[in-house]
C-alpha positions as CSV (number, residue, x, y, z in Angstrom):
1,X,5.2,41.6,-7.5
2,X,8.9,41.7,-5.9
3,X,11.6,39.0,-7.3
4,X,11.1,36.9,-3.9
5,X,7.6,36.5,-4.6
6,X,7.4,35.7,-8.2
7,X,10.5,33.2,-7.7
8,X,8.0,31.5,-5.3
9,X,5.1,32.0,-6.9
10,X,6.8,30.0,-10.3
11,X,8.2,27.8,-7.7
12,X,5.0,26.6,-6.4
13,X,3.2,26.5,-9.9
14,X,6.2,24.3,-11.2
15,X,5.3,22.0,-8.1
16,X,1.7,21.7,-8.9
17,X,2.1,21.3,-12.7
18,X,4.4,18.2,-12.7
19,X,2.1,16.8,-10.0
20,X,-0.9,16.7,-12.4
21,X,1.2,16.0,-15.3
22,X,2.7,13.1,-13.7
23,X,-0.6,12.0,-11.9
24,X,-2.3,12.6,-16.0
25,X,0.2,10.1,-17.5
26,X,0.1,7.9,-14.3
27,X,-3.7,7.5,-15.2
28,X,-3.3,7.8,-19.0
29,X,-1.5,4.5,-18.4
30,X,-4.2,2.0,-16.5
31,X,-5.9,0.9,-19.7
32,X,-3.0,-0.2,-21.3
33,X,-0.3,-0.5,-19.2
34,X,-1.2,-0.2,-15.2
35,X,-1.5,-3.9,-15.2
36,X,-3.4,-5.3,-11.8
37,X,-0.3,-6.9,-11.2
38,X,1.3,-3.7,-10.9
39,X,0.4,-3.0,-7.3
40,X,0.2,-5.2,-5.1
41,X,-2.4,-7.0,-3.2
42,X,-1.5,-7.2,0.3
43,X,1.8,-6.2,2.1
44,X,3.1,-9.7,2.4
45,X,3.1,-9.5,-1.2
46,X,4.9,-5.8,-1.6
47,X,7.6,-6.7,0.9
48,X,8.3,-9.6,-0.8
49,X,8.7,-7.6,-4.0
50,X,5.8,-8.8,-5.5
51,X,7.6,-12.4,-5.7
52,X,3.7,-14.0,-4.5
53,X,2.2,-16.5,-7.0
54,X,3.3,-19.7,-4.7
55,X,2.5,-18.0,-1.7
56,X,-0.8,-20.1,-0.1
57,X,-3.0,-17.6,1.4
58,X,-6.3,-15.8,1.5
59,X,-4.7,-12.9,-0.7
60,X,-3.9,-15.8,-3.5
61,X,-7.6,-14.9,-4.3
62,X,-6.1,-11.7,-6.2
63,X,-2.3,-13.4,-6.7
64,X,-3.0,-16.9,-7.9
65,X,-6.2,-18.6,-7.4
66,X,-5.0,-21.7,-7.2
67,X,-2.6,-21.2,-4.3
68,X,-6.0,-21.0,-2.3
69,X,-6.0,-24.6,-2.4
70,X,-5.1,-25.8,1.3
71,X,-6.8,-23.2,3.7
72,X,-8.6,-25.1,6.1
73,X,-10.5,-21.7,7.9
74,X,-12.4,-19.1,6.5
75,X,-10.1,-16.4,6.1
76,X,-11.0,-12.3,5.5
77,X,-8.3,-9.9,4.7
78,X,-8.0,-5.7,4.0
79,X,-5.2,-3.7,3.0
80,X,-4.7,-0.2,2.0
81,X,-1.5,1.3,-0.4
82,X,-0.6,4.5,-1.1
83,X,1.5,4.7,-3.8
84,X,5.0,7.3,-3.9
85,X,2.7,9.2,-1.0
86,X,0.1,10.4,-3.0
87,X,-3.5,9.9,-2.5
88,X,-4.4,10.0,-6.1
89,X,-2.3,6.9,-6.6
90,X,-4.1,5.2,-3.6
91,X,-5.0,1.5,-3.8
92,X,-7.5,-0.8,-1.4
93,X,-8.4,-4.3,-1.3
94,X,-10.4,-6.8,0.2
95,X,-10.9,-10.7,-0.1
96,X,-12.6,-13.3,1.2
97,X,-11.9,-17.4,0.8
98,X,-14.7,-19.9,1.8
99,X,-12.7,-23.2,2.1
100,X,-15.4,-26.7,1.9
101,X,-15.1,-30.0,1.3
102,X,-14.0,-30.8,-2.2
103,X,-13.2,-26.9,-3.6
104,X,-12.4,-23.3,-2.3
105,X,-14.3,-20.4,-3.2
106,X,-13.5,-17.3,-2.8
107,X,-14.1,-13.3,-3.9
108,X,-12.5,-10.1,-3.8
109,X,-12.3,-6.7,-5.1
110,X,-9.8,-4.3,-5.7
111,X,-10.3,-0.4,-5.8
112,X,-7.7,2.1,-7.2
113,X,-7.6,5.9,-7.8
114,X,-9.1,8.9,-6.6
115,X,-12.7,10.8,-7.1
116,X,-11.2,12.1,-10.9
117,X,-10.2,8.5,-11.8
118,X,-11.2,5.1,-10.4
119,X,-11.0,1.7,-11.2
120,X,-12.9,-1.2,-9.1
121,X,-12.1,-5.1,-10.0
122,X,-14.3,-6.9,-8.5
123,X,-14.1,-11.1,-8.9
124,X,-15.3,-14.5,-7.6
125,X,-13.7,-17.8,-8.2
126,X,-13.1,-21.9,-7.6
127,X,-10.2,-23.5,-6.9
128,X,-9.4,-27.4,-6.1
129,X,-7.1,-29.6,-6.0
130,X,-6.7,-31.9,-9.5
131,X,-4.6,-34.7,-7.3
132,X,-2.2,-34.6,-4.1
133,X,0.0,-32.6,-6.1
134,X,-1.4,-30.3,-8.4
135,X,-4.4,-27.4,-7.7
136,X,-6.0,-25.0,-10.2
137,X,-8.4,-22.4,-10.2
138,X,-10.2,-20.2,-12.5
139,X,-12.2,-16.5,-11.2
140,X,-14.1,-14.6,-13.2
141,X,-13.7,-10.1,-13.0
142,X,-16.0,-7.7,-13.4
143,X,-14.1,-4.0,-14.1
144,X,-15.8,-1.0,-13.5
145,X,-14.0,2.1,-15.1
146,X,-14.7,5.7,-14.2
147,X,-12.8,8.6,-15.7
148,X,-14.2,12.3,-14.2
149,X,-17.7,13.4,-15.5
150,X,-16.8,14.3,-18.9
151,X,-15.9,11.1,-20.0
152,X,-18.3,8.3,-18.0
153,X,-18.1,5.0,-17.2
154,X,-17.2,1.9,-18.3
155,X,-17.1,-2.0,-17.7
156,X,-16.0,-5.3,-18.9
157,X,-15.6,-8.6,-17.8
158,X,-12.1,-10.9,-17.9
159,X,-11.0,-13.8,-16.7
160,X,-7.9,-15.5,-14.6
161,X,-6.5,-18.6,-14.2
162,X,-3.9,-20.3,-12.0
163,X,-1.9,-23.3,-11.5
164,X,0.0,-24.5,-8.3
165,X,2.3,-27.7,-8.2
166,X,3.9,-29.2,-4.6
167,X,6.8,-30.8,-6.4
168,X,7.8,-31.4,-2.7
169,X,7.5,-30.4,1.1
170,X,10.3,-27.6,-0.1
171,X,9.8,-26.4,-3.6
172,X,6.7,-25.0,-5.2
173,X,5.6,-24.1,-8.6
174,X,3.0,-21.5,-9.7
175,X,1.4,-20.7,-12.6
176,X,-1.1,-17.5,-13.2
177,X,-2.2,-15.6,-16.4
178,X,-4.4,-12.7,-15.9
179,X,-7.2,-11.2,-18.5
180,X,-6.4,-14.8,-20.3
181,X,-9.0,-13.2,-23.6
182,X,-8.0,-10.0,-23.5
183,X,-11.2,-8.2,-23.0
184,X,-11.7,-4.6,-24.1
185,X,-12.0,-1.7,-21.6
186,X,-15.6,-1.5,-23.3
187,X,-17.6,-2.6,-26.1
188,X,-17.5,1.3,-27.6
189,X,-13.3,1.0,-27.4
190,X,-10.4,-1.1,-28.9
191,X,-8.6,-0.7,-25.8
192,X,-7.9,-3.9,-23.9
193,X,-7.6,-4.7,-20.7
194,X,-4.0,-5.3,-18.8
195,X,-3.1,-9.2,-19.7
196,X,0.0,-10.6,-17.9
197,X,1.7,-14.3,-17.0
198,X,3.5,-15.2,-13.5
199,X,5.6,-18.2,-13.4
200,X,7.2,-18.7,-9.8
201,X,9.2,-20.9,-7.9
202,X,9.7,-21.1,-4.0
203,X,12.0,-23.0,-2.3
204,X,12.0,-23.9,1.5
205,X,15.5,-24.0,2.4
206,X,14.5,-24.5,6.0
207,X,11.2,-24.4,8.6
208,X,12.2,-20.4,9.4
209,X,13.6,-19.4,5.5
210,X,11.9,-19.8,2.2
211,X,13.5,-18.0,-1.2
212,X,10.9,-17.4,-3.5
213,X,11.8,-16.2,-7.5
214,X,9.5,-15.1,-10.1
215,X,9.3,-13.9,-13.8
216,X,6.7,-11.4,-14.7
217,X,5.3,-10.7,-18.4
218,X,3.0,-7.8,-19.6
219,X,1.9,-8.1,-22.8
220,X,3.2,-4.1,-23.2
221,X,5.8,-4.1,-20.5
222,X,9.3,-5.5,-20.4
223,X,10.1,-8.7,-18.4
224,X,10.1,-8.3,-14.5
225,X,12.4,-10.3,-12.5
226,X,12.0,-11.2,-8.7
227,X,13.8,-12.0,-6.2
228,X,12.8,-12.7,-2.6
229,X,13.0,-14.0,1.0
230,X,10.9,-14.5,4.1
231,X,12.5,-15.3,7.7
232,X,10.6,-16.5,10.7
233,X,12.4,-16.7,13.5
234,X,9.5,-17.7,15.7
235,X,5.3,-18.7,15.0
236,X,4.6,-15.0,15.6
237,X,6.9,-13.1,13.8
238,X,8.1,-13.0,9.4
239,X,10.5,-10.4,8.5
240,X,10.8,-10.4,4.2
241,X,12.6,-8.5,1.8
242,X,13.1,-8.3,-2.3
243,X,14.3,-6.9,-5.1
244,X,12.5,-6.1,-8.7
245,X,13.4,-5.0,-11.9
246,X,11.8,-2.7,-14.7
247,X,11.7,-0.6,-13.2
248,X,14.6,-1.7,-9.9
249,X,12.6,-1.6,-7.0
250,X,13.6,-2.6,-3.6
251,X,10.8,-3.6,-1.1
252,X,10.8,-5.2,2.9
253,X,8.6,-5.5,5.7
254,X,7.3,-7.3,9.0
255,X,4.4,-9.4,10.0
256,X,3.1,-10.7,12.9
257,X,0.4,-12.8,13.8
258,X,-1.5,-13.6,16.9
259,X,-3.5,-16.0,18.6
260,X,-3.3,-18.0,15.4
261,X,-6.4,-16.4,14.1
262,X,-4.7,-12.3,13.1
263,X,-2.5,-11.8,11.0
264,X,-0.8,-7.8,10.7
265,X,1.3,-7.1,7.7
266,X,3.5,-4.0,7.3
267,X,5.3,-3.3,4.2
268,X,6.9,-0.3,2.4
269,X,8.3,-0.7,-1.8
270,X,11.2,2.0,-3.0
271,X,11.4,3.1,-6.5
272,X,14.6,5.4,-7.1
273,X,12.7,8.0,-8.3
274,X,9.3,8.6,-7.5
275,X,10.3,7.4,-3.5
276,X,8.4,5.0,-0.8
277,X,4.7,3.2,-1.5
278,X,3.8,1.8,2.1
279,X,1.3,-1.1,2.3
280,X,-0.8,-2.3,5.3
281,X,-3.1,-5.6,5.5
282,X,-4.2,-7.6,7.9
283,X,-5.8,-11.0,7.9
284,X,-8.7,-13.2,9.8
285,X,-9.0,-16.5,10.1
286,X,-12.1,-18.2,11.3
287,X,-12.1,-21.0,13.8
């Protein structure tokens, strides 16, 4: 074997090996420290850094459950993530809020990983309003675990709760804790389950520009700070862009809807290191 081809040779089994080491650890980490709130649920939500527990629509189903307090249509969405461009870190989602007269309810289910590892979160909840002011809502998840055929399958059930408060027409509070019992990964394991608590705060500054802020707690994880904004210049068109830390992240996007019943959502995430995680969902609402 001559230099040239040995160099390459080491070159492209360097490449390979920190691929699977990285994608090993990357899914070493999910049942402790992959929290669900670590991707994100729709690409409103990535663009906007994440910054989403306030935000009222169908995709509060997997955000905050309370937030879905309000819809007045049916509403379905998708979405689809691949994460740093690598199809083992792939995520998909899909929810679906049933709005009637006195309380929402909704489902969804989230799927993440690739043939060797998977995880599928799958829940169903309530949510209604408590007075003009205040909403909550509760969902219950089932978690189905599979790691390759040497090691099974697992499940568990959790549960999440959320809290919205309309202070005003402007400024909005919201309020979610995930896993709120800290269930196991399975009965046969003492791992647990991510846990995590949102606390949020938008602000309307005017009818095309709302600021939204939010602190984000892991029970293993350090603190994660967000910052964000959304512009509408028009009813069609939402440009948004934000800012995370732990780990700095910087995120934007673009959205437009049509005919007041679709709604298209673009967004893309950057990490400093690992590169670009683009998001797409898109959103119906029933007449």
């Amino acid at each position: 074997m001559t230099c040239s081809k040995r160099k390459m040779y080491f070159s492209c089994f360097n490449s390979k090996m920190v691929k699977q080491v990285f994608i090993f650890f990357f899914f070493a980490l999910p049942l402790t420290a992959m929290s669900q709130t670590t991707f994100s649920n729709s690409a409103r939500s990535l663009s906007l850094a994440n910054a989403s527990v306030t935000i009222q629509d169908v995709w509060a189903q997997l955000n905050n459950p309370a937030a879905l307090v309000g819809l007045k249509n049916q509403s379905f969405g998708v979405s689809y993530q691949n994460r740093f461009g690598l199809k083992e870190l792939q995520s998909q989602g899909v929810v679906y809020a049933l709005p009637l007269k006195k309380v929402v309810l909704s489902a969804g289910s989230q799927l993440y990983g690739y043939q060797q590892y998977r995880t599928v979160k799958t829940g169903m909840g309530v949510s209604m309003a408590l007075s003009e002011k205040v909403s909550a809502g509760v969902k219950l998840n089932h978690h189905f675990i599979r790691l390759n055929e040497n090691y099974g399958t697992s499940s568990s059930l959790s549960a999440d709760i959320g809290l919205l408060v309309k202070f005003n027409d402007r400024i909005r509070f919201g309020f979610s804790a995930l896993n709120i019992g800290r269930s196991k990964v399975s009965s046969n394991l003492n791992e647990r389950l991510p846990s995590a608590l949102r606390l949020g705060l938008s602000y309307r500054i005017s009818d095309q520009l709302i600021m939204l802020t939010e602190i984000e707690k892991n029970v293993i994880s350090p603190l994660q700070v967000k910052c964000a904004a959304e512009y509408n210049p028009t009813t069609k068109w939402y440009f948004r862009g934000g800012v995370s830390t732990a780990p700095l992240s910087f995120s934007f996007g673009v959205g437009g809807r049509f005919k007041d019943q679709f709604q298209l959502d673009l967004g893309t995430a950057y990490h400093q290191l690992l590169g670009w995680s683009p998001h797409v969902s898109f959103q119906f609402y029933m007449k």
